[in-house]
N, C-alpha and C positions, 0 to 999 in steps of 0.2 A: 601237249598239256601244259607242260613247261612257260610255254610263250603265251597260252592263251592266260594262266594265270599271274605274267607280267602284265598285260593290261586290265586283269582284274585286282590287281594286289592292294589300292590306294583304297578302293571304292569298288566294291562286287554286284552293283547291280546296272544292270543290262536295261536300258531306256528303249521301248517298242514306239517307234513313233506313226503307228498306224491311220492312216487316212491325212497325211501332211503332205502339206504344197510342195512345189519348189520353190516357192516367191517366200514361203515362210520360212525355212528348212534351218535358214542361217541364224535368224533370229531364236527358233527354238532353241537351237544346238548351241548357241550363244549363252542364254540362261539356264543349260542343264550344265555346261563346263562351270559355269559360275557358283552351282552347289557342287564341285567338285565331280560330277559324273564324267566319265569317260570312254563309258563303250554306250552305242549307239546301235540301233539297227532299222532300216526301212522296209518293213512290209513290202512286195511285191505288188500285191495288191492297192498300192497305195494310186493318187494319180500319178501320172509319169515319175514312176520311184526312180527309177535307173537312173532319169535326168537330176533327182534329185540327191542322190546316192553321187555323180558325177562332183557336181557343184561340194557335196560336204567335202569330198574327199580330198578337194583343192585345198578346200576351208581350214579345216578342222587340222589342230597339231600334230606334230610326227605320236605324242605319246597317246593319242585315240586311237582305237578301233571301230572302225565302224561297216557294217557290211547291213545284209540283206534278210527280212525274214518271211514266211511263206513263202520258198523255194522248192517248188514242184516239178522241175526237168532239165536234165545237162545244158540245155539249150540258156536256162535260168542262169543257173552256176556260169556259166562260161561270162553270159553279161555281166552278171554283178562282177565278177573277176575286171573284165575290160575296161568298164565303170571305175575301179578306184575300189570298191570294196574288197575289204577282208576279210572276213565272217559270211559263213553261210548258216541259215536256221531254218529248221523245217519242223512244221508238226507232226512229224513221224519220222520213221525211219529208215529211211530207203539207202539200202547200203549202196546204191550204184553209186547215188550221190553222194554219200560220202565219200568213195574213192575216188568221184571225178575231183572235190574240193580240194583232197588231198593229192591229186596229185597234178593241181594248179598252184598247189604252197600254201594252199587258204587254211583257214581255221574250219570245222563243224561243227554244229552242235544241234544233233538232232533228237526231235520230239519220242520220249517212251513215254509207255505206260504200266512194263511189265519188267521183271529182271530178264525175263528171256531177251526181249526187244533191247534190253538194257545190256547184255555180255553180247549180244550180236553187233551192236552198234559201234562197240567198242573196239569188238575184233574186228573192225572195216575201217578202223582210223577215227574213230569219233575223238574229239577233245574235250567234249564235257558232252553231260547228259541233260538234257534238258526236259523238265517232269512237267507234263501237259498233257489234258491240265492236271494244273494243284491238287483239283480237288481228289484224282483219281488216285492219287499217292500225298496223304495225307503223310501228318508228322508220327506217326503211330507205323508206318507202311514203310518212311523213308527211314526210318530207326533200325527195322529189321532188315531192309538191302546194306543199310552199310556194317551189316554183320558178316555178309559176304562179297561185297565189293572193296577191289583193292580200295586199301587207304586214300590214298593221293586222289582217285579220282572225282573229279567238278561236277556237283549236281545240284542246277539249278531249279527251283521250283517257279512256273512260268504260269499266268492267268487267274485274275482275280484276287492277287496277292495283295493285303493292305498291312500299311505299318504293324497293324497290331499282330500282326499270324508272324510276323520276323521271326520274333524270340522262338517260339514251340519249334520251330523246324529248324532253324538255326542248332538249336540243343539237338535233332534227334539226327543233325550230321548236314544239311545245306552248306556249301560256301556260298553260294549269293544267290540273288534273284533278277528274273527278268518282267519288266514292271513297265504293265499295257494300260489299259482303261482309266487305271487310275492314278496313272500318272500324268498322261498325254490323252486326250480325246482330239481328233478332230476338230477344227474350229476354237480351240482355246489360245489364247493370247499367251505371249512367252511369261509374261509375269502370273498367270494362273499356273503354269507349267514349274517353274522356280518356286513360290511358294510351294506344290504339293514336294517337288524335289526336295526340298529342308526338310520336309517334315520325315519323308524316305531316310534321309543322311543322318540325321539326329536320332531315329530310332535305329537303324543301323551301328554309329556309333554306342547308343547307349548298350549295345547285348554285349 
């Protein structure tokens, strides 16, 4: 948890970069270090992610992280590991995988929805909790888990998040967010992707 919140200490939100090339990968992740972003992650799902999770991993500075998200089987985990990535993300919780992440060195952070799913994940090695979607733990929802979840612990709220929801969940206990659709689409040019990126950092800054 330690390490994971060393790469999110400058800048806490987590860039999905789902459905990008490898031809584009560089230039993206070019214009999201450039508003200061620093963790990164590539959908699974994406085209040939792994090749392109490869390439960042050369790319991108010692002080990024950047790994893999929709991660559905050790067989996954092990590539993105072999790949260069550090981070593994899953829309759930599959504690197998968590312990295989952990005990490749990797970081996890897998998908809940519930405090159950949420102290199980935790007790498998989880590093941060990643709350998907948003909408199912709302800032009313995430107020009362962290009545009972130790302190220290990272809960990201992940899908559908826009500048303006920052502040409410921020206040009822979020350290950061991981920021898909409406950060990065598919087919957007790096300068669509940096403008929305400011506009993230600057509201971020401002709470």
């Amino acid at each position: 948890m330690t390490e994971l919140k060393h790469y999110l200490g400058n800048l806490p939100l987590l860039a999905i970069l789902r459905g990008i090339t490898t031809d584009e990968c560089t230039s993206i992740a070019d214009a999201l270090l450039d508003t200061q972003f620093s963790c990164m992650e590539i959908p699974l799902n994406s085209p040939n992610a792994l090749q392109s999770i490869a390439k960042l991993a050369q790319h991108l500075p010692a002080h990024c992280l950047l790994g893999a998200g929709t991660v559905m089987t050790r067989a996954q985990v092990q590539a993105v590991h072999d790949a260069g990535g550090r981070l593994i993300v899953m829309p759930h919780a599959n504690l197998e995988l968590i312990r295989c992440a952990n005990a490749l060195g990797m970081l996890c952070t897998p998908g809940v929805a519930t405090l159950t799913e949420a102290f199980a994940a935790l007790d498998a090695g989880a590093d941060a909790l990643k709350l998907f979607p948003s909408e199912s733990v709302p800032p009313s929802v995430l107020k009362a888990w962290r009545s009972v979840l130790p302190q220290e612990i990272i809960c990201m709220p992940v899908g559908g998040v826009k500048p303006e929801d920052m502040a409410d969940y921020r206040q009822a206990g979020a350290y950061g967010f991981g920021l898909g659709s409406h950060l990065y689409r598919a087919g957007d040019s790096a300068a669509q992707v940096a403008s929305r990126a400011q506009v993230y950092v600057s509201a971020w800054r401002a709470l």
